[in-house]
C-alpha positions in Angstrom: 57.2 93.9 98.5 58.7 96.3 95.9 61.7 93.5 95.4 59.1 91.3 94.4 56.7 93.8 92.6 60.2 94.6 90.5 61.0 91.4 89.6 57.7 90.3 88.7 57.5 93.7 86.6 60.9 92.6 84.9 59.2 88.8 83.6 55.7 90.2 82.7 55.8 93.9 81.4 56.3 94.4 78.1 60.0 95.5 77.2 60.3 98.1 74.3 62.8 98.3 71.8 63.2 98.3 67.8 61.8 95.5 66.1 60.3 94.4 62.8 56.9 93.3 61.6 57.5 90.4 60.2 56.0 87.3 60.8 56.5 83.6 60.0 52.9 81.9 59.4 52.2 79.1 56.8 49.9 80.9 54.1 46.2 79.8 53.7 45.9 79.5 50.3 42.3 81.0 48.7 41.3 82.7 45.7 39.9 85.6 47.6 37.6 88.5 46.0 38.8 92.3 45.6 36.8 94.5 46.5 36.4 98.5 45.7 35.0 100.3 48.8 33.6 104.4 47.7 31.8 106.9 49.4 28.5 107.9 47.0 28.8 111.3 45.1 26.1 112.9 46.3 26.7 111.9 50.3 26.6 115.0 52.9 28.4 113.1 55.9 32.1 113.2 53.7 34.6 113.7 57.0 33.1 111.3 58.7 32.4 108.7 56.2 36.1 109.3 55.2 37.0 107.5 58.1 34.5 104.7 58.2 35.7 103.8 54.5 39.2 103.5 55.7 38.6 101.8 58.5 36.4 99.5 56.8 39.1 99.5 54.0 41.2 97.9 57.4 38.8 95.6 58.4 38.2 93.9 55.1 41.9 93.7 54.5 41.7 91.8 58.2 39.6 88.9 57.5 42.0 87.8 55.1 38.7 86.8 53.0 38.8 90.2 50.8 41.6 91.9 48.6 41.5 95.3 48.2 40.9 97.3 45.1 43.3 100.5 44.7 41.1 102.1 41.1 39.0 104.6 42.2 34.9 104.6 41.1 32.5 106.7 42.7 28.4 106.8 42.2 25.6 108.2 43.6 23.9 106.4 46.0 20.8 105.6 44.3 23.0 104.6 41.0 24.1 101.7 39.9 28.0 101.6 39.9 30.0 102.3 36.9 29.9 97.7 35.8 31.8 97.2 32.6 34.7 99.9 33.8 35.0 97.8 37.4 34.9 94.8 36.0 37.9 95.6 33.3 39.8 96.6 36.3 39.2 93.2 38.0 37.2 94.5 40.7 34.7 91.5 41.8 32.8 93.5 44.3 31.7 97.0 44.8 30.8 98.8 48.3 29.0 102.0 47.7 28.8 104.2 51.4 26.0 106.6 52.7 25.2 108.0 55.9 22.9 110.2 57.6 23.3 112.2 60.9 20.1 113.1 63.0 19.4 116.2 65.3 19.8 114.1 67.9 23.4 112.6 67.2 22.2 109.1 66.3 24.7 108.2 63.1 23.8 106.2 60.1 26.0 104.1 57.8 24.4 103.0 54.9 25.7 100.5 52.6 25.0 98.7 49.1 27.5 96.0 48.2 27.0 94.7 44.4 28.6 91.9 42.5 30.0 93.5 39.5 30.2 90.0 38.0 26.4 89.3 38.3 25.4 92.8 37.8 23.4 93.4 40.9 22.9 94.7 44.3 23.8 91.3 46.4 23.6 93.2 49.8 21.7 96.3 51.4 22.2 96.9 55.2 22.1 100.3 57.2 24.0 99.8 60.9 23.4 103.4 63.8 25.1 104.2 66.5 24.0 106.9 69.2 27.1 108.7 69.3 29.3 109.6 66.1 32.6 109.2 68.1 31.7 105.3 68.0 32.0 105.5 64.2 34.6 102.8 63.7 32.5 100.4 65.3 30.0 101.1 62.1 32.8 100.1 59.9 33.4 96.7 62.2 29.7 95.8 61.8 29.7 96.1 58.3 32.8 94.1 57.4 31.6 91.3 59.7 28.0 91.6 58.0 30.1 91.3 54.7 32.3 88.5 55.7 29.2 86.8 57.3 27.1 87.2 53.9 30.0 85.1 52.1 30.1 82.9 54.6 33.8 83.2 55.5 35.5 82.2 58.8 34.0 84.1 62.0 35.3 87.7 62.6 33.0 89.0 65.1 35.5 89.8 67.6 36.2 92.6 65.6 32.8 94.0 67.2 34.1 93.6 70.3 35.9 96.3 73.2 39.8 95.6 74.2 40.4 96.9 77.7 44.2 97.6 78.4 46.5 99.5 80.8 48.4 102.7 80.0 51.1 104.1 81.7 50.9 107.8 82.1 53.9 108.7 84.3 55.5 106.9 87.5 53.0 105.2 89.7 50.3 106.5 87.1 48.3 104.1 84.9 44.8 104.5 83.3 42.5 101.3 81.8 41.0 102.3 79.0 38.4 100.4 76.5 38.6 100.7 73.0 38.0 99.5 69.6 40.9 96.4 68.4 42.5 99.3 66.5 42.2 101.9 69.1 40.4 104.0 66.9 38.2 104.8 70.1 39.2 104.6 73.1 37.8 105.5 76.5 39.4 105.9 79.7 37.2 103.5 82.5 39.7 103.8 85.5 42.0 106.8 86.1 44.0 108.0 89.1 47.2 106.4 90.2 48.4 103.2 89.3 45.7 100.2 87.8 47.2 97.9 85.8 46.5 94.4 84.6 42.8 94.7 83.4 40.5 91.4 82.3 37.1 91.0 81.2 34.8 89.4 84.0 32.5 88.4 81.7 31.5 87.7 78.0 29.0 91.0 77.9 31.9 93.4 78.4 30.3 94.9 81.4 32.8 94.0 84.3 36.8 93.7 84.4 38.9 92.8 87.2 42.0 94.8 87.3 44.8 95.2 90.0 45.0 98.9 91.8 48.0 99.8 94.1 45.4 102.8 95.4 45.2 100.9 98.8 47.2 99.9 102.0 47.9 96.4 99.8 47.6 95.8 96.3 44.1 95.0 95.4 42.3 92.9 92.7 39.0 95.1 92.6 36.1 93.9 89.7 34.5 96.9 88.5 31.2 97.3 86.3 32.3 100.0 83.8 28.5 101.4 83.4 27.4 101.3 86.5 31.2 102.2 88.3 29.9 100.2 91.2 33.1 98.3 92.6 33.8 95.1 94.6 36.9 94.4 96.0 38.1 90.9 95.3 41.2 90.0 97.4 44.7 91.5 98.1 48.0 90.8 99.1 51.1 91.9 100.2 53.5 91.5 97.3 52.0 91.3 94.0 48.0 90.7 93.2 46.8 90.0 89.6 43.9 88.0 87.6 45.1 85.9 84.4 42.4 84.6 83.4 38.2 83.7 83.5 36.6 80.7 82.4 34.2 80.8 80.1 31.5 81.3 82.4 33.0 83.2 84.4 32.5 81.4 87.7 36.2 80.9 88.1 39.3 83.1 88.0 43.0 82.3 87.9 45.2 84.4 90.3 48.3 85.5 90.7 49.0 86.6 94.5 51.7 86.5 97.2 50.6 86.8 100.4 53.5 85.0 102.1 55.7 87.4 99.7 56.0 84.7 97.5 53.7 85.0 94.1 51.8 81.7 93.7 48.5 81.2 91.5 45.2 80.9 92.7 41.9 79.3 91.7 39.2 81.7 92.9 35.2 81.2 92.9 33.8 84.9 92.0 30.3 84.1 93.3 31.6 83.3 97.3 35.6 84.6 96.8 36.4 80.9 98.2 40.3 80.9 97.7 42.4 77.9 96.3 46.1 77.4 96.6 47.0 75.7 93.5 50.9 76.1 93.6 53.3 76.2 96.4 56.5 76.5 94.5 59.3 78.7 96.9 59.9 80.6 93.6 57.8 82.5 91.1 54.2 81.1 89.7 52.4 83.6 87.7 50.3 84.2 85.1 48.4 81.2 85.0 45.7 80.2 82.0 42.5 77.1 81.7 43.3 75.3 79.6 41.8 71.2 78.7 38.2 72.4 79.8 39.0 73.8 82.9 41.0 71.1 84.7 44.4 72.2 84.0 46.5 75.1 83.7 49.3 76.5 81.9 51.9 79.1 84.1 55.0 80.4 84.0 57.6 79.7 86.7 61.3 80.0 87.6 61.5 76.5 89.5 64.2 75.9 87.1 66.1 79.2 87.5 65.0 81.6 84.5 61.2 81.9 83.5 59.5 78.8 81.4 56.2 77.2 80.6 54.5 74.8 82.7 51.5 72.6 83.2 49.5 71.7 86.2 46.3 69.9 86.9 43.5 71.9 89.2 43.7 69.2 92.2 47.4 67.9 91.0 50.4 68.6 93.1 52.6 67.0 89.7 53.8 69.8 87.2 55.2 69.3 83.5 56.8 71.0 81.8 55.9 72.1 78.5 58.7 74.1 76.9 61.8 72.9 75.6 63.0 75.9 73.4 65.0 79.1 74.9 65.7 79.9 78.3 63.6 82.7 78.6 60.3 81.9 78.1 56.9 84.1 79.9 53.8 85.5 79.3 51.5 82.7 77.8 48.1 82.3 76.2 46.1 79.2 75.8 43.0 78.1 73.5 41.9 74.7 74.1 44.7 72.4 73.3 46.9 75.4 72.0 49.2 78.0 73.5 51.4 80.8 72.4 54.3 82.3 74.5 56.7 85.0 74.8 60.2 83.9 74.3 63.5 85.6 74.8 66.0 84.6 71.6 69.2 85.7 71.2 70.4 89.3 69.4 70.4 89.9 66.3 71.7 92.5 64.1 68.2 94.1 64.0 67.9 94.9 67.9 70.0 93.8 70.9 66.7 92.2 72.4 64.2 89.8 70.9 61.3 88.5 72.2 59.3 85.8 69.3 55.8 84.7 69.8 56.0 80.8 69.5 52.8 78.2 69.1 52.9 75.0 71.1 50.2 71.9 71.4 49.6 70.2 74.5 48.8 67.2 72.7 51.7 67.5 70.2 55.5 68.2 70.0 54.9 70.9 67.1 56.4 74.6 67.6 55.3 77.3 65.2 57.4 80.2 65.3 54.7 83.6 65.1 57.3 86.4 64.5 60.6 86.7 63.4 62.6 89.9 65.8 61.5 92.5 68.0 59.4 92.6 71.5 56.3 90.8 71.0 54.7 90.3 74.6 51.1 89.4 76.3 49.4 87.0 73.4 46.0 86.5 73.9 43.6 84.1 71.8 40.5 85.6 70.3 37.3 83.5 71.2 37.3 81.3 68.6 41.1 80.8 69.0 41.6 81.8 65.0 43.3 85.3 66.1 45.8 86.5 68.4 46.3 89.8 69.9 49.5 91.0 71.3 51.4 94.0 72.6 54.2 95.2 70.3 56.7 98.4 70.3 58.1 99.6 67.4 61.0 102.8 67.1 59.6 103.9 70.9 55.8 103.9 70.3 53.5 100.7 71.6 51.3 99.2 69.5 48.5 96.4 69.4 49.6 93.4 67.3 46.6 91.3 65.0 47.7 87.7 63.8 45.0 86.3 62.1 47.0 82.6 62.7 45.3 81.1 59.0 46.5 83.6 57.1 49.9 85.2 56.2 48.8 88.6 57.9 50.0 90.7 60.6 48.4 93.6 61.7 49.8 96.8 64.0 47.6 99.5 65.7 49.5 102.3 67.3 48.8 104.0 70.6 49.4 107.8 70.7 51.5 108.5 73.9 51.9 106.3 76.7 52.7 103.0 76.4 50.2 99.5 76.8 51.2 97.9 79.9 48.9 94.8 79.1 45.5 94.3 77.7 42.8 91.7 77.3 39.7 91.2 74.6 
């Protein structure tokens, strides 16, 4: 078992090394407006609303729909801002921030956005949250209220909880949710090792994740609220869940119990089991793609790790890879996928792992980065963004592509490192 459990380890974990944070994306092309974002003069809350302007300052700079202002202005509140100066600066748009804290905790972000073009007060919204700690997820809601209000491309995921895995030590890892910047996080599962976490469903109530804390390893699905636990299915070697349809009625697993990791369609209302490959070699990590009656895997049947394809009730496989010999840990949106794929050394880092974008109804091949380790892609749910698992100089870090846009992102984690993560 721990043969297997090692190699598997060695095709999906994330490998850490220097790398760089470039990235090779064809530029949308927009005239985009830039935006000033202040906190009022006469506001109380100033620490905390120091924050929510930055990170909202972040988020903004996210969409890809916003460019921001560097000049400083500041007014009060009730004031109108300072209009000729902006606008002789260039600034289109102007963000004024407020807040108010209650006795009981409940925090208030208030917000006034004007359009220093047309003199006047375009937007007013106020957005609460019941515990202060939560604060960044203020500054989310009101750059996707923003966005929304100009009618720009969907960012709402930015509303939205990532659950990941950190290892703390050997045979130690903790899932934690958090925020797509892990500003917040929160620590849902603790004690040994749990690793490979996934959403169960579209409310962010449930995950399934895999937990070496019995005889077997385990795939367990957990309701992060209510900690009430069900266990899902083990196996001997290696146990782990890719992927959930969209409703989620069906998962995807990876599982050996003949000590040979194969993947697995699995019915979470009844646990009904179906063998979908039967390779003698390595089939993991395994993602819906064409509405459900497909997949896309990756598998050593050809002696190092590579992309395949494989209908639900199809014995046939196809290959869908031609590029690098080293090729794992793939993602899929409809007709699209992005992969993790070994290139050769550079003079930047003696390891190099590129995200690459593939059609299933196309040859094209986008390359998504240039150098470094860039592992675990995963599609936002509009397919318009891609999240991924980076390490830079020794720390690990989240990794935002918004794929329209020339515009990479990188989020930090303070010790440990992510072992994987899902949104």
């Amino acid at each position: 078992m721990f043969k297997i459990f090692l190699l598997i380890s060695m095709i999906l974990s994330t490998v850490f090394a220097e790398v760089d944070a470039n990235l090779e994306i064809v530029k949308k092309a927009n005239s985009i407006p830039k935006i000033l974002v202040s906190v009022s003069s006469n506001a109380t809350e100033i620490e905390t609303l120091g924050k929510i302007r930055k990170s909202l300052i972040d988020d903004l700079g996210v969409t890809g729909h916003f460019e921001i202002a560097t000049v400083t202005s500041r007014a009060a509140y009730e004031d109108l801002p300072d209009i000729i100066g902006l606008s002789n600066q260039g600034v289109s748009l102007f963000l004024n921030l407020s807040a108010r804290k209650e006795a009981s905790g409940e925090y208030t972000l208030m917000t006034k956005l004007y359009d220093i073009n047309a003199r006047a007060l375009i937007l007013e919204k106020n957005f609460t949250t019941s515990q202060e700690d939560r604060y960044v997820f203020l500054a989310h809601k009101a750059a996707i209220s923003i966005n929304t209000f100009f009618k720009a491309p969907s960012v709402d995921w930015m509303d939205k909880f990532v659950v990941f895995s950190v290892y703390k030590g050997p045979g130690k890892a903790d899932i934690l949710i958090g925020d797509y910047t892990l500003t917040y996080k929160k620590t849902v599962v603790t004690g040994g090792l749990n690793i490979f976490p996934k959403w169960a469903d579209k409310d962010q109530k449930t995950i399934y994740y895999t937990s070496y804390n019995y005889k077997n390893p385990t795939l367990v699905k957990l309701n992060i609220y209510t900690r009430s636990k069900d266990v899902i299915m083990e196996s001997d070697g290696m146990i782990a869940c890719s992927d959930v349809n969209d409703d989620g009625s069906k998962l995807l697993v990876t599982a050996s119990p003949n000590n040979q990791p194969d993947v697995f369609l699995v019915d979470a209302r009844t646990k009904a089991k179906k063998q979908i490959t039967k390779f003698s070699g390595i089939d993991v990590g395994a993602q819906f793609i064409e509405d459900d009656s497909r997949i896309v895997f990756v598998s050593d049947r050809l002696g190092n790790p590579n992309i395949f394809a494989q209908g639900i009730n199809s014995t046939a496989v196809e290959r869908l890879v031609y590029h690098s010999n080293n090729n794992s840990s793939a993602t899929a949106y409809k007709n699209s996928i992005v992969y993790s794929s070994k290139d050769s050394s550079n003079e930047l880092a003696d390891k190099s792992f590129n995200l690459y974008l593939i059609s299933t109804k196309t040859d094209n091949l986008t390359r998504l980065t240039s150098s470094g380790i860039n592992q675990f892609p995963k599609f936002s749910n509009d397919g318009q963004t891609l999240l991924f698992i980076k390490s830079l100089s020794g720390v690990s870090s989240v990794g935002i592509i918004r794929l329209e846009y020339s515009k990479s992102f990188l989020f930090p984690l303070s010790g440990g490192r992510i072992q994987s993560i899902d949104w």
